[in-house]
C-alpha positions in Angstrom: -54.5 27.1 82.5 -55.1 24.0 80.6 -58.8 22.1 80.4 -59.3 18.5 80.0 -60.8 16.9 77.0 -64.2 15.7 78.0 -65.3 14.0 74.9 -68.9 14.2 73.1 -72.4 13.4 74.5 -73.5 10.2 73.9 -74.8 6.8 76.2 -71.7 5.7 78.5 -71.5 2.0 77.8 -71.9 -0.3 80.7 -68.5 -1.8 81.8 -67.9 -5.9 81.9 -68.2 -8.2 84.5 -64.7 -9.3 84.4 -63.6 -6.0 84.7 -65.9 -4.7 87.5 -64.4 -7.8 89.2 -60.9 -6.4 88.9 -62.1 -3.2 90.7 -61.3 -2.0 94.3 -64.3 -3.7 96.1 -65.2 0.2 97.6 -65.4 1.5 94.0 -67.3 -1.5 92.3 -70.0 -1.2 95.8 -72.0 1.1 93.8 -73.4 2.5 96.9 -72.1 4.2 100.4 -73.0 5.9 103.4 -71.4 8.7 104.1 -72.4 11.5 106.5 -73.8 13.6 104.1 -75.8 11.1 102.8 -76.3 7.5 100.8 -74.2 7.9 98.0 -75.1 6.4 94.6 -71.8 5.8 92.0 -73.2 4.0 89.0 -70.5 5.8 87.0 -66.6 5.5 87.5 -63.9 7.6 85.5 -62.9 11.1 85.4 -60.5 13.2 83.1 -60.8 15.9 85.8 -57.5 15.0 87.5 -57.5 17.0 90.8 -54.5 15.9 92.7 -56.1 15.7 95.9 -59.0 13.6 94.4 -60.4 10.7 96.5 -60.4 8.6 93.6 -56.6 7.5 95.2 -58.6 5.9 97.4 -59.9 3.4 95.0 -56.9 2.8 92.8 -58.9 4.2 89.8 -57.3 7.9 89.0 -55.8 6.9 86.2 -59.6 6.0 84.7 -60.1 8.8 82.4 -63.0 7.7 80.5 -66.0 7.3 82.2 -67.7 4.3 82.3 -71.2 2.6 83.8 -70.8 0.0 86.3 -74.9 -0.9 85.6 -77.7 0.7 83.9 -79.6 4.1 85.0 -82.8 2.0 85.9 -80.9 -0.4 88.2 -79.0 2.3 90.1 -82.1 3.4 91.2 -83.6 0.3 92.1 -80.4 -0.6 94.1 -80.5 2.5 95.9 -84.3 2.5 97.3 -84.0 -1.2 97.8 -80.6 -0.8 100.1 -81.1 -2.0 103.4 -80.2 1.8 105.0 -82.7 3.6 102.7 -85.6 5.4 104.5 -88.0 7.0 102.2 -88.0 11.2 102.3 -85.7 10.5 104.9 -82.3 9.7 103.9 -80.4 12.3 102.2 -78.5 11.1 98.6 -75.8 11.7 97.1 -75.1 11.3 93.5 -71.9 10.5 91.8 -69.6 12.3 94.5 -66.7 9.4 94.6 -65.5 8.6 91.1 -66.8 11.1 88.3 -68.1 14.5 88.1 -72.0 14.1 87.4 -71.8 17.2 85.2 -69.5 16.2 82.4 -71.4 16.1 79.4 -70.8 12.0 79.0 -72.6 12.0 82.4 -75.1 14.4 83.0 -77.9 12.4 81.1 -77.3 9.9 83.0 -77.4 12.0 86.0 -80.6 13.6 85.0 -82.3 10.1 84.2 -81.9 9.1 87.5 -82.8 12.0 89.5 -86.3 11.5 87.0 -86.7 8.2 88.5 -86.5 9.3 92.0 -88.7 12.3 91.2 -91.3 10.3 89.5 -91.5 7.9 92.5 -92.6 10.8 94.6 -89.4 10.5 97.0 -88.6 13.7 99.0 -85.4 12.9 100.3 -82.7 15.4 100.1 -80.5 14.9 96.7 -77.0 16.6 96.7 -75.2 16.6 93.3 -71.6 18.1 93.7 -70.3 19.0 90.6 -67.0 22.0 89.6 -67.3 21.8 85.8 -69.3 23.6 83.6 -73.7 23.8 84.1 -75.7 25.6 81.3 -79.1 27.6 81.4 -80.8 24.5 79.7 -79.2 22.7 83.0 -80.6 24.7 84.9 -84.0 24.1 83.7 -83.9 20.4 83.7 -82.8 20.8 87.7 -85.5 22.7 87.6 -88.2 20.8 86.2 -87.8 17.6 89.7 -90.9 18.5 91.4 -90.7 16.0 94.6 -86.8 15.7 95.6 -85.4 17.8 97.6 -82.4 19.0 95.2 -79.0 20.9 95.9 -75.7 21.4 93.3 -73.1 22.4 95.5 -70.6 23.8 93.4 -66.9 22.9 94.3 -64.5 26.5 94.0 -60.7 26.0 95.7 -59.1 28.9 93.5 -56.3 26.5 93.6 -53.9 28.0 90.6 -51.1 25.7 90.5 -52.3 23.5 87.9 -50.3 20.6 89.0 -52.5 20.2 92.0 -55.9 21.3 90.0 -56.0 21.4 86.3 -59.4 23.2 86.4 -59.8 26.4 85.9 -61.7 27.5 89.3 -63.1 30.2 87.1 -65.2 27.2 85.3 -66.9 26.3 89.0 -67.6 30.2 89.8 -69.7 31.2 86.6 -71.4 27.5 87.0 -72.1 28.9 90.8 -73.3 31.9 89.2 -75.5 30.3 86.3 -76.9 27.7 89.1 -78.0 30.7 91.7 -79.3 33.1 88.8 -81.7 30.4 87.7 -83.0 28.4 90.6 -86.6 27.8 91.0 -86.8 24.6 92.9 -83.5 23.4 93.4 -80.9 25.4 95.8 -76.9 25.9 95.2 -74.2 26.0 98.1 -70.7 27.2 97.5 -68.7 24.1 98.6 -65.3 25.8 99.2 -62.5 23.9 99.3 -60.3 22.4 99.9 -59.0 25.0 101.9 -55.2 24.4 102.9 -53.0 26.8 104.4 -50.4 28.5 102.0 -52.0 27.3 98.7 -55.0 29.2 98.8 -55.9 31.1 102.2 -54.4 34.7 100.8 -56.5 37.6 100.8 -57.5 37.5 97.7 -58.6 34.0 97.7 -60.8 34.9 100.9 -62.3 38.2 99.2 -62.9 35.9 96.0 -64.6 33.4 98.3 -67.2 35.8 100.1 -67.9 37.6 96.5 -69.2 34.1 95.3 -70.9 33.0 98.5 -73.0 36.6 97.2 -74.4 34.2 94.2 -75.2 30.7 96.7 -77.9 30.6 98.9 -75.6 29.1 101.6 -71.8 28.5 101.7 -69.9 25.7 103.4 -66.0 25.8 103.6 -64.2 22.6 104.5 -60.2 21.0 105.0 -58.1 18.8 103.2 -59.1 14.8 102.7 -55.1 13.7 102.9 -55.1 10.2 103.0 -51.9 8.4 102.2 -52.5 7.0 98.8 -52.8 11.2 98.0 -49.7 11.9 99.9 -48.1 8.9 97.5 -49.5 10.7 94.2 -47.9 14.3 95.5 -44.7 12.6 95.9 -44.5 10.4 93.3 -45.5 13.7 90.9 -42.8 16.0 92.9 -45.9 18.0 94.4 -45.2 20.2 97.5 -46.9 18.1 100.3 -49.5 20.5 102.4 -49.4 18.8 105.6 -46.8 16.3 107.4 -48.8 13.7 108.1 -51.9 12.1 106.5 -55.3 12.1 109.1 -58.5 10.0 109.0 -60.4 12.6 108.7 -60.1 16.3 106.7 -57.5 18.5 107.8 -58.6 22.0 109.0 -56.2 24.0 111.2 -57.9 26.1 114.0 -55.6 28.8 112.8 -57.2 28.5 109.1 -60.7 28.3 111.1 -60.5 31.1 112.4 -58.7 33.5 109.6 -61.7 32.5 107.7 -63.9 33.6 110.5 -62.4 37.0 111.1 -63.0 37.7 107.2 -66.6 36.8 106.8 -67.3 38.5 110.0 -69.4 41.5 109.9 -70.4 42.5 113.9 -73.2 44.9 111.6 -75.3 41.8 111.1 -76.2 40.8 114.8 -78.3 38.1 113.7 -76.1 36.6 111.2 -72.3 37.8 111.9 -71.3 35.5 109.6 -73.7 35.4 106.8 -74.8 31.9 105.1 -71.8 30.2 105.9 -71.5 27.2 107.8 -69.1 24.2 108.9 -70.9 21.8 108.2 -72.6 20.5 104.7 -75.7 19.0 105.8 -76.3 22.6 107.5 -75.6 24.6 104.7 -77.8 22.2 102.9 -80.4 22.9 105.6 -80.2 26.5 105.7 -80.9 26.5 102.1 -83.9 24.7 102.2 -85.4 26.1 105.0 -85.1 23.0 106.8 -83.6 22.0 110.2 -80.1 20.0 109.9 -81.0 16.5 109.1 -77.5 15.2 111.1 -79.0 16.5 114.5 -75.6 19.1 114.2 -77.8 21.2 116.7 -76.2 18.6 119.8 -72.9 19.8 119.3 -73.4 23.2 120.1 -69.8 24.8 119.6 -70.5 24.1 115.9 -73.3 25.9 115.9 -71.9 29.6 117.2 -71.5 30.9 113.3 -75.2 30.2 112.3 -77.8 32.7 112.0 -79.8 32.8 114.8 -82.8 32.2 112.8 -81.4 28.7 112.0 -80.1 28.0 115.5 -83.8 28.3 116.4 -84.9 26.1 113.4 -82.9 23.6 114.6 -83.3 23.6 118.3 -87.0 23.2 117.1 -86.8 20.1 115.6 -83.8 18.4 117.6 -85.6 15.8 120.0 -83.3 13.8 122.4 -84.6 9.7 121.5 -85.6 7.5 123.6 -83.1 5.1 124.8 -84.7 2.2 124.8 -86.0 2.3 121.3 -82.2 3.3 120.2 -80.7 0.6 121.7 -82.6 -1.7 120.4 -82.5 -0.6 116.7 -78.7 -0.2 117.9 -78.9 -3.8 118.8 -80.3 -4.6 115.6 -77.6 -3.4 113.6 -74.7 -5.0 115.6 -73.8 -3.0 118.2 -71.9 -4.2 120.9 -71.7 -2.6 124.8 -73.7 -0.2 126.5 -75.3 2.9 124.2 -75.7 5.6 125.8 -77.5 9.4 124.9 -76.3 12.7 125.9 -76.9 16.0 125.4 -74.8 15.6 122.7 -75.3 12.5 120.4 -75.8 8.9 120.7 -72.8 6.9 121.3 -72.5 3.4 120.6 -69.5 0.8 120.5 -69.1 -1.8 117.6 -70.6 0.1 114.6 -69.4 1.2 111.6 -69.9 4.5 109.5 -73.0 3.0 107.7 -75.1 2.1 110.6 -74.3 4.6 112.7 -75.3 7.2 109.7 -78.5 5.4 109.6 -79.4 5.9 113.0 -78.0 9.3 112.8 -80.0 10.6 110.0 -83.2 8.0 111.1 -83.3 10.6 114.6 -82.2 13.7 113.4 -79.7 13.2 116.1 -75.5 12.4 115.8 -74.5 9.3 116.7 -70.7 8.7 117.2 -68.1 5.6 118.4 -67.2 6.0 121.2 -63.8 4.7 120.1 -63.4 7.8 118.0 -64.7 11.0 120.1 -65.5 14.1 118.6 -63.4 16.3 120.6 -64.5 20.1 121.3 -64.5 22.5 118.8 -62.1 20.1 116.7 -65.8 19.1 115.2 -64.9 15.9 113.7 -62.1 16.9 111.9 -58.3 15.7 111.9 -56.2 16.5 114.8 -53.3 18.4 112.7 -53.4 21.7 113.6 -55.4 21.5 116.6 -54.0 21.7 120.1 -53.3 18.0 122.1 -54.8 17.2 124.9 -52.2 18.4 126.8 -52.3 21.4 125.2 -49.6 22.0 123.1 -50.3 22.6 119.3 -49.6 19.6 116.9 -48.2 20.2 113.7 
């Protein structure tokens, strides 16, 4: 199987004005909120060329060369100064949208800011998601942040048609290896996927997947992101489409779900049937820390019937229903619109967006969702493919 050129290690130059003005608007915003945290991209391009790459998204996947949208010491300041950033509160991500922060063009850069953070005394949760190659002296540098809250999750599909991923998933697994050999203060996850029915479900991809998950200290498995602008790239590349219709969210058929559950299974483990694996990143994240899930997961208790009881009762612990008042009116505060309301589930709200309902999820340690867009039972926020209707007959 073929491997990109990555090119030598040296400063990546910082890109023009004029041409950060010709960007997608999402990709030149150097920073998101996402579930799994406020996500930092200071670097765009990637020679990585995963099919299924967001990078569609943003009309950049033909950007091979990485490049800096600003310096190292102004990511950082734009970051802590955003308007959603809570300090040792809000997880981060770094460089999960538009490069791999482990290319060797990249990693200083990578390392230079997680130094700033650490040096500020920040404890937030860090997540660096990486599937190329990481090296003992790597592994010391992760090593050496004392404050942040660090985890490399490692992306493995086994994907081995090379049209779809060029990378050799054997790269990610002795990376996964190297990382879990070597941590001191830092944890790694397995971050298996995508997982997509037919192209890497067999038996031996599921046996391969619970002998890595032996070298993480927690393992998270996740669907397909299959947006149209990636359906367009299969097609226009003659690439067998997986699904036959693009979702919102990432696809995971209950009939996948649960093949992977009857595998990792093991009814000699009543405390942990299921090991250290987990739906959900922020509680594989958790787990590994020793922490309770910072998305308040804990509400939604369905998602929770695979943990080990150990971290059910972590997170029961710590998950406090808010006050109403006090969340509507930093709900208020952010825009929303209609009545907010609190369950035993999550906050719900009306008239916010991702970002602000992120920040009030991760601000309470409790989920918050639209109640335009329900998280329907055992579904757990993902795409409806797969999944029966609510009539109850399958979809497709």
């Amino acid at each position: 199987m073929s491997t990109p050129a990555i090119g030598t290690r040296r400063a990546l130059p910082i890109m023009p004005a004029d041409q950060i003005s010709r960007l997608e608007p999402g990709l030149a915003d150097v920073i998101e909120y996402r579930k799994s945290g406020l996500s930092l991209n200071w670097i765009v391009g990637c020679p990585l060329d995963c099919g299924y790459c967001v990078r569609h998204l943003f009309s950049n996947f033909e950007m091979k060369v990485p490049r800096r949208l600003m310096d190292d010491e102004a990511a950082v300041s734009a970051l802590v100064g955003h308007r959603y950033f809570l300090p040792d509160t809000t997880p981060i991500q770094l460089l999960n949208r538009a490069t791999d922060p482990m290319l060797p063009v990249v990693k200083p850069h990578l390392f230079n800011v997680l130094g700033d953070l650490d040096r500020q005394g920040l404890t937030n949760h860090v997540l660096v998601i990486t599937r190329w190659r990481v090296t003992e002296e790597d592994c010391a540098r992760l090593n050496s942040f004392e404050n942040v809250r660090l985890t490399v999750l490692v992306t493995h599909s086994g994907i081995s048609d090379d049209r779809i991923e060029p990378v050799d998933s054997a790269i990610a697994a002795e990376s996964l290896r190297t990382l879990h050999e070597h941590a001191e203060r830092y944890r790694t996850v397995l971050y298996w996927r995508p997982i997509v029915p037919g192209l890497n479900d067999t038996d031996a991809h599921l046996a391969r997947a619970r002998e890595l998950s032996k070298h993480a200290h927690a393992t998270v498995f996740t669907g397909l992101f299959f947006r149209n602008e990636i359906a367009a790239y299969y097609e226009a590349h003659g690439l067998p489409l997986p699904y036959d219709d693009t979702a919102r969210r990432k696809i995971m058929p209950e009939a996948a779900e649960q093949r992977i559950l009857d595998y990792f299974r093991t009814p000699d483990s009543p405390s942990a049937p299921w090991g250290a694996l987990f739906r959900k990143t922020s509680c594989a994240v958790a787990y590994a820390h020793g922490e309770a899930d910072y998305n308040g997961h804990y509400g939604i208790r369905e998602l929770c019937n695979i943990c080990p009881a150990e971290q059910i009762a972590l997170c029961k612990s710590a998950w406090i229903k808010p006050d109403l008042a006090e969340v509507t009116a930093d709900a208020r505060d952010l825009g929303a619109t209609g009545p907010v309301e609190i369950d035993d589930r999550a906050i719900i709200v009306e008239g916010l967006d991702e970002p602000p309902r992120y920040y009030l999820q991760h601000g309470y340690g409790y989920q918050c969702h639209d109640r335009a867009k329900p998280h329907h039972y055992r579904r757990h926020g993902r795409a409806p493919i797969g999944w029966p209707a609510e009539n109850g007959t399958p979809t497709p």
